[in-house]
Structures are given as C-alpha cells and as structure tokens.
N, CA, C and O atoms as a MOPAC input file, in Angstrom:
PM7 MOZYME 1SCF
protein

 N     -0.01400 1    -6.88100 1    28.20300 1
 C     -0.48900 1    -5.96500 1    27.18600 1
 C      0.67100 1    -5.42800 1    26.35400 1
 O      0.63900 1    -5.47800 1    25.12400 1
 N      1.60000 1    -4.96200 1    26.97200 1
 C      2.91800 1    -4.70400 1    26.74600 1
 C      3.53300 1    -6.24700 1    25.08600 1
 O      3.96900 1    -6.04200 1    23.95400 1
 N      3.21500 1    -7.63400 1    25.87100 1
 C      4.03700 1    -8.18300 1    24.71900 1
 C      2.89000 1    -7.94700 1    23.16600 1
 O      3.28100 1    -7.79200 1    22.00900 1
 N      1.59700 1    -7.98600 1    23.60500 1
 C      0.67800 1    -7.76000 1    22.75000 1
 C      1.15100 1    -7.23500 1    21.53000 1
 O      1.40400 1    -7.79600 1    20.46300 1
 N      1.25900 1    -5.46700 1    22.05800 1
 C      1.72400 1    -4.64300 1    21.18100 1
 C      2.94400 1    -4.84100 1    20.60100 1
 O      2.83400 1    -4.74800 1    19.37800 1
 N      4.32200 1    -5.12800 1    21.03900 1
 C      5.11400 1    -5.80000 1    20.52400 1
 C      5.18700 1    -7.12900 1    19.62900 1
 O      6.31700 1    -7.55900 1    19.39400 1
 N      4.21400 1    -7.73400 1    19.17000 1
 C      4.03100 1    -8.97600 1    18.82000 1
 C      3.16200 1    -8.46100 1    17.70800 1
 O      3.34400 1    -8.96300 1    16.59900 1
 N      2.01000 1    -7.29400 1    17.88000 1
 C      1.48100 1    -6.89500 1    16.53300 1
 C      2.34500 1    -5.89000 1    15.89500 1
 O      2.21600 1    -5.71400 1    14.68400 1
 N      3.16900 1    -5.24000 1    16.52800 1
 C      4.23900 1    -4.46700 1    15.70500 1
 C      5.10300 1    -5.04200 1    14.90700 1
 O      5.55200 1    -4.42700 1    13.94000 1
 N      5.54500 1    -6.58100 1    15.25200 1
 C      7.01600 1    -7.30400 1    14.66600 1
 C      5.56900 1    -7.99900 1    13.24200 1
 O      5.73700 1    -7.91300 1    12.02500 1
 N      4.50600 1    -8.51600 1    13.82200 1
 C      3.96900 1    -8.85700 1    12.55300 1
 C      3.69800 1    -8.03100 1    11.39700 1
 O      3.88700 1    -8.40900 1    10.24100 1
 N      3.10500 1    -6.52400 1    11.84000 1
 C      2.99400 1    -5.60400 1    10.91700 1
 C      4.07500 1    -5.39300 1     9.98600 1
 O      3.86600 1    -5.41500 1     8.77300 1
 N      5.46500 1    -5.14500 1    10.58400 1
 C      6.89900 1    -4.86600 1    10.03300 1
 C      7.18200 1    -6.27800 1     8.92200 1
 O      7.87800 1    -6.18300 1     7.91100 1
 N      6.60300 1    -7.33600 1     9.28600 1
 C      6.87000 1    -8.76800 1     8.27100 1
 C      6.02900 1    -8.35300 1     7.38700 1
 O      6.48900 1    -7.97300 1     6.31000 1
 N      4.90000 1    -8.32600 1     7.56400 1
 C      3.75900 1    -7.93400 1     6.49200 1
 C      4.03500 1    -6.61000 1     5.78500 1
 O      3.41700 1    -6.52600 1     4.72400 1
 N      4.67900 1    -5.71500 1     6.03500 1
 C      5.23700 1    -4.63600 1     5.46600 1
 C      6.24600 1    -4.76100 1     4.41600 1
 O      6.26800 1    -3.98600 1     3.46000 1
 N      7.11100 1    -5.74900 1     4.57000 1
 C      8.10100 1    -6.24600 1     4.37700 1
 C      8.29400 1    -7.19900 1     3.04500 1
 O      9.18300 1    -7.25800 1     2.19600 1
 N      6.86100 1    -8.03500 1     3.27700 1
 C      6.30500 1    -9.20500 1     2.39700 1
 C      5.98500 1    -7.94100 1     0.87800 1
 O      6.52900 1    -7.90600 1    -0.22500 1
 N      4.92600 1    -7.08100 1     1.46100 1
 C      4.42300 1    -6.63100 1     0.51400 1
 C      4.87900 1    -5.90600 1    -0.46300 1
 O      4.48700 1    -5.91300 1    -1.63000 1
 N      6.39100 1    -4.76000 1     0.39500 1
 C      7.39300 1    -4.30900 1    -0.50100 1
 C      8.35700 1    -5.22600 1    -1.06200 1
 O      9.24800 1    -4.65700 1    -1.69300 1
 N      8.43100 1    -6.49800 1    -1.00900 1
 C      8.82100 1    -7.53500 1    -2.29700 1
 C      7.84800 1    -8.19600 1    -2.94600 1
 O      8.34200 1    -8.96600 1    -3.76900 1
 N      6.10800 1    -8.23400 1    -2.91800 1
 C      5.69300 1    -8.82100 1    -3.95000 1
 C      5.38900 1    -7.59900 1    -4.66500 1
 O      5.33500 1    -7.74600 1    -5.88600 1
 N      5.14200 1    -6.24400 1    -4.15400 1
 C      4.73000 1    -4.92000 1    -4.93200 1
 C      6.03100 1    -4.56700 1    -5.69800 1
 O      6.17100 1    -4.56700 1    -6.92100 1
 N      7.03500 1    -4.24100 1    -4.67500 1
 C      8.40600 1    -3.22200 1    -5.26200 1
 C      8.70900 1    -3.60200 1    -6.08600 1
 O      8.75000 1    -2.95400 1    -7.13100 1
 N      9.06500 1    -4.85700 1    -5.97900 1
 C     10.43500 1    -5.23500 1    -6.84400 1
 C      9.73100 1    -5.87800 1    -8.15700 1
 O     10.51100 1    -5.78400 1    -9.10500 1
 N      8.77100 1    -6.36900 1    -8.44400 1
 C      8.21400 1    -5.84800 1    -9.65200 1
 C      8.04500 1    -4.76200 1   -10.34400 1
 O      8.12000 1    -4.66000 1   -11.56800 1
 N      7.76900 1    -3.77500 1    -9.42300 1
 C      7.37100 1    -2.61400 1    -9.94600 1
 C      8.86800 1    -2.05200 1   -10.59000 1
 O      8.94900 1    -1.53300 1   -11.70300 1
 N      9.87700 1    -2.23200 1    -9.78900 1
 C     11.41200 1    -1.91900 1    -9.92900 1
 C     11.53900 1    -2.25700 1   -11.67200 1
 O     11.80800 1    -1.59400 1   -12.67400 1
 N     11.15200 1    -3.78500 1   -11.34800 1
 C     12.12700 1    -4.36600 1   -12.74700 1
 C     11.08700 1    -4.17000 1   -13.77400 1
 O     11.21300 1    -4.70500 1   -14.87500 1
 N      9.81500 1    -3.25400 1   -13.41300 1
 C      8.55800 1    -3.08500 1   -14.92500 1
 C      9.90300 1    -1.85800 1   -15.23700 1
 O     10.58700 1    -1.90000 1   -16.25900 1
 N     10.07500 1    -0.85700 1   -14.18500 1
 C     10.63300 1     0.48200 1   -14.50500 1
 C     11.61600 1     0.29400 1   -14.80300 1
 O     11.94300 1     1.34100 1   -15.36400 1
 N     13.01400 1    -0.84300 1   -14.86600 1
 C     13.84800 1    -1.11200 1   -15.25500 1
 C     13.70300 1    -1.81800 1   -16.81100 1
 O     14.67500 1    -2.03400 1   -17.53500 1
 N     12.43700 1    -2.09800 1   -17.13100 1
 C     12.29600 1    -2.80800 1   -18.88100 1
 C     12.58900 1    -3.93300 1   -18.33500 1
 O     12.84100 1    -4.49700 1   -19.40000 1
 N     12.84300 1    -5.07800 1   -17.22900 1
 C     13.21200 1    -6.23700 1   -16.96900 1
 C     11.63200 1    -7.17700 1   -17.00700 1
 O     10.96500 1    -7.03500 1   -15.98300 1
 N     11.21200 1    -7.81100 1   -17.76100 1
 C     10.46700 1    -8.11400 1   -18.22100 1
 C     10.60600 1    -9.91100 1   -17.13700 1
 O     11.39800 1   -10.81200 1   -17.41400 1
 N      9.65500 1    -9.93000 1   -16.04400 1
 C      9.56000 1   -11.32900 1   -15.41800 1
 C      8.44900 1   -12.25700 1   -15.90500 1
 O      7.32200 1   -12.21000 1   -15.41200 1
 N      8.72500 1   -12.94800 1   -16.70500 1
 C      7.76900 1   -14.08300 1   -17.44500 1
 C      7.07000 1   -15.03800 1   -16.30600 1
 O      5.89200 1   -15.38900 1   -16.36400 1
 N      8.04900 1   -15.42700 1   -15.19100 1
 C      7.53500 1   -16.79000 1   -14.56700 1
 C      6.24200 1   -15.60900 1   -13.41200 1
 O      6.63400 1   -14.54700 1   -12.92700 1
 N      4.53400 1   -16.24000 1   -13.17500 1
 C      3.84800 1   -15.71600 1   -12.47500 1
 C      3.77700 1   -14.57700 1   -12.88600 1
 O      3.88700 1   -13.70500 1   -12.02400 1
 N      3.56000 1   -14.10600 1   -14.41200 1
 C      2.97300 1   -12.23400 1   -14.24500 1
 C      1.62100 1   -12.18600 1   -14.06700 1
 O      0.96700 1   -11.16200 1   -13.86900 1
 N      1.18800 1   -13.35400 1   -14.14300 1
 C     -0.55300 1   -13.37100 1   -13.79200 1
 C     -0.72200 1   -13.11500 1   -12.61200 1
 O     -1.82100 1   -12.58700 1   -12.44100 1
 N     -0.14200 1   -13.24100 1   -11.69200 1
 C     -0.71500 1   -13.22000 1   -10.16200 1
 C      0.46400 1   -11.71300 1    -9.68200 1
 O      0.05900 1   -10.84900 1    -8.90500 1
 N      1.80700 1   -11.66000 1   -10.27100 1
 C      2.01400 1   -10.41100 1   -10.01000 1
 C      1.48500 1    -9.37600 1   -10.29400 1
 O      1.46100 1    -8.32500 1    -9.65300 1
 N      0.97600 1    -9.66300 1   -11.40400 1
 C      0.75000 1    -8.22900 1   -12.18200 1
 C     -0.91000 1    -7.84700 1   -11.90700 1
 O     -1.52000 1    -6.81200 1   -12.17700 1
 N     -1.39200 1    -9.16200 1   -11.23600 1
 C     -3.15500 1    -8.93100 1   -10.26400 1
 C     -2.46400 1    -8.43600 1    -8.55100 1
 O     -3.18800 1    -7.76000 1    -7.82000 1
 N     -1.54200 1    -8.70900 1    -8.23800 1
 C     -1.13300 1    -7.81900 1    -7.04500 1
 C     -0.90100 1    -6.83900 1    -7.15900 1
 O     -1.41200 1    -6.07400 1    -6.34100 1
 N      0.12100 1    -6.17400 1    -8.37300 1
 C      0.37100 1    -4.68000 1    -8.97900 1
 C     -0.92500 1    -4.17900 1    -8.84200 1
 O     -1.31200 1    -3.81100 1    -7.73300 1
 N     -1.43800 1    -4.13400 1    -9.54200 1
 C     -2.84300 1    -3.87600 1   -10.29700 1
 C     -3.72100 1    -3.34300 1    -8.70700 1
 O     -4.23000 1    -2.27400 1    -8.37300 1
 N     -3.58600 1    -4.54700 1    -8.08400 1
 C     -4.54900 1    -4.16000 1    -6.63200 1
 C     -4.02000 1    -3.24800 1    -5.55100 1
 O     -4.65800 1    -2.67500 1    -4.66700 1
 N     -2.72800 1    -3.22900 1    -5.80000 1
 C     -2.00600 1    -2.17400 1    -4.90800 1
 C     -2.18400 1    -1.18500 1    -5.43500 1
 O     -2.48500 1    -0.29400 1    -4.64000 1
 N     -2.13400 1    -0.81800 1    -6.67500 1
 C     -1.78400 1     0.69000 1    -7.29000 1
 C     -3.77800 1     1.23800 1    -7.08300 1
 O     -4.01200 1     2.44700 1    -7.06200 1
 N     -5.01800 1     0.19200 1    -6.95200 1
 C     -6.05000 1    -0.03200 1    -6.82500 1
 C     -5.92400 1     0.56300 1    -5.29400 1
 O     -6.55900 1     1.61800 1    -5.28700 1
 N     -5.50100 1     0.37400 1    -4.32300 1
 C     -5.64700 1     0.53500 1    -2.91100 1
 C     -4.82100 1     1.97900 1    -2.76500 1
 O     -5.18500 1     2.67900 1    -1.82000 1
 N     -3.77400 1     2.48200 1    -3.58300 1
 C     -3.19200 1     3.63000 1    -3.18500 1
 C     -4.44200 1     4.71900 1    -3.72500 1
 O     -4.84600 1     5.76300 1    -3.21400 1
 N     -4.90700 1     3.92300 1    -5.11900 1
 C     -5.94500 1     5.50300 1    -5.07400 1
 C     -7.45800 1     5.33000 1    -4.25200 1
 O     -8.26700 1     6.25100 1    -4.35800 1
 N     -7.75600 1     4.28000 1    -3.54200 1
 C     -8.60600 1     4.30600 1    -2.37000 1
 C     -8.27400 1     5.05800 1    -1.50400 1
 O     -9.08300 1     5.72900 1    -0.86200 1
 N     -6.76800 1     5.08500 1    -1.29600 1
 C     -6.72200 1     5.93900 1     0.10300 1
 C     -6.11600 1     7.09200 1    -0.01300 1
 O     -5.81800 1     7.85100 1     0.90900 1
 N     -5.87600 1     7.27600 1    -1.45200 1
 C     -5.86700 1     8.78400 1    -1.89800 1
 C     -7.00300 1     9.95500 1    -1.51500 1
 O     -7.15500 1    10.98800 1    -0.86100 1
 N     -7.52700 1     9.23900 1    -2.20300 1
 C     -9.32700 1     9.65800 1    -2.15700 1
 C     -9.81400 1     9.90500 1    -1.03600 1
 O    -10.28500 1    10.99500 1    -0.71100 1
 N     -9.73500 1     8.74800 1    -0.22100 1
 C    -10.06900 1     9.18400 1     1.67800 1
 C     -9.24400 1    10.05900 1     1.91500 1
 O     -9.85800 1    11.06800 1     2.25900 1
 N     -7.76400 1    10.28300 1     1.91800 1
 C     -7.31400 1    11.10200 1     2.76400 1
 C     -7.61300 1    12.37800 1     1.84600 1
 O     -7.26500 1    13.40800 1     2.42400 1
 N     -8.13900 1    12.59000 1     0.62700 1
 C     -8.52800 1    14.29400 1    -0.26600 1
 C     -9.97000 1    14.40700 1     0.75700 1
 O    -10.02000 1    15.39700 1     1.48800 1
 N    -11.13300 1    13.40700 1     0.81200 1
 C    -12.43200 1    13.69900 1     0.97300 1
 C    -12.11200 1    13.83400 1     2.80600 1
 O    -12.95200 1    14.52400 1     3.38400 1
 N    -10.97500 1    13.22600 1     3.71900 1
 C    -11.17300 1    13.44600 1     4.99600 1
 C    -10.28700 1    15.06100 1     5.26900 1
 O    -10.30900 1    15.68700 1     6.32900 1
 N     -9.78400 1    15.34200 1     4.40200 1
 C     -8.96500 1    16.97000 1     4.39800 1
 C    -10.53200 1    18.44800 1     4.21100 1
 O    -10.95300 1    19.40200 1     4.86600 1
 N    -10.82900 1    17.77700 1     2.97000 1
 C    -11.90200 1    18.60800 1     2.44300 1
 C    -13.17000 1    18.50100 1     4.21400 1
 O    -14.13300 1    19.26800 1     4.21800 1
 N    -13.07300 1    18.03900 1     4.82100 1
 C    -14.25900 1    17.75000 1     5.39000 1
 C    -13.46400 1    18.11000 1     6.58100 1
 O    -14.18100 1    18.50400 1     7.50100 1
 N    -12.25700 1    18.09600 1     6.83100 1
 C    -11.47700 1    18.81800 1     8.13800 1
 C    -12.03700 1    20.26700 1     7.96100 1
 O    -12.96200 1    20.73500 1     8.62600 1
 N    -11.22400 1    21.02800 1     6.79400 1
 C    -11.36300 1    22.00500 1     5.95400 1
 C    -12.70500 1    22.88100 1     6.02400 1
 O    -12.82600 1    24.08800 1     5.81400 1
 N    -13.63600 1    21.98000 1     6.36300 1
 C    -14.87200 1    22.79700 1     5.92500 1
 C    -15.84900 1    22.87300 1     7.71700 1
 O    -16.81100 1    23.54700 1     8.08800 1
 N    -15.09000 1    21.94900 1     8.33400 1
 C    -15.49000 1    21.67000 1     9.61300 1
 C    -14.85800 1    22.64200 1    10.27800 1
 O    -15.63900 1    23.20600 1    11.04400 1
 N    -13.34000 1    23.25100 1    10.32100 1
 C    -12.82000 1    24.67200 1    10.55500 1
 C    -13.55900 1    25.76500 1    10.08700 1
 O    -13.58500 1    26.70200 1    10.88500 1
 N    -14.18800 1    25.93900 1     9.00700 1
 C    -14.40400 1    26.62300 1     8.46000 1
 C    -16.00600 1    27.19900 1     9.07700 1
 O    -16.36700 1    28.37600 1     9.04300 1
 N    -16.65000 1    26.27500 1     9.51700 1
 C    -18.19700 1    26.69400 1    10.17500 1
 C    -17.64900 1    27.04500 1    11.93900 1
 O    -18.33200 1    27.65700 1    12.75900 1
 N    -16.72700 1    26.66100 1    12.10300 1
 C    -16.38200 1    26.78600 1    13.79700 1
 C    -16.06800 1    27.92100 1    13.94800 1
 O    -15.75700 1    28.33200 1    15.06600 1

C-alpha cells in the first residue's frame, strides 16, 4: 500500500510538472510580448482551458466557504 501511494505521488508531481510547461511558459512569454507562432492553436486551447478550470474551482471553493459559513452560522 505503502509503494501505491508513492507511485501516485511521483505521477502526480510529473503531471504537475507537464502542465506548468504547457500552461506557464506560454503564459510567461504571452506576458513577456514573446509571441510563439509554431502550435498557438492547441496552446492557446490549453491556455484558454486552464484559465477555464481556475474559475471552476474558484467558484467551488467561494460556494463551499459560503455554505461552511452559513452551516456555522445555524449551529
């Protein structure tokens, strides 16, 4: 059980890893004016879906606060 968790931790950290170079470093060189011609179609549909997923889980973590918030609040 032990290597389990170790084995989904080292994959998570790759996949973590992957995603802050197809997200970041675009995002870096939009904010730098460095303009990447080769694949902005498929970068700029990964941009697009990430910045798409941060305000998904914006939203959950405002509507799971508000609902902590109000669940203190009747107790």
């Amino acid at each position: 059980m032990k290597d389990t968790k170790e084995m989904l931790r080292i994959v998570g950290i790759i996949l973590l890893g992957l995603f802050v170079l197809v997200v970041g470093v675009p995002l870096v060189f939009a904010a730098a004016g460095v303009i990447v011609v080769t694949t902005v179609g498929v970068i700029g549909m990964v941009v697009k879906l990430a910045v798409l997923l941060i305000k998904v889980a914006v939203t959950l973590a405002i509507i799971y606060l508000i609902l902590a918030g109000v669940r203190a609040l009747l107790k």
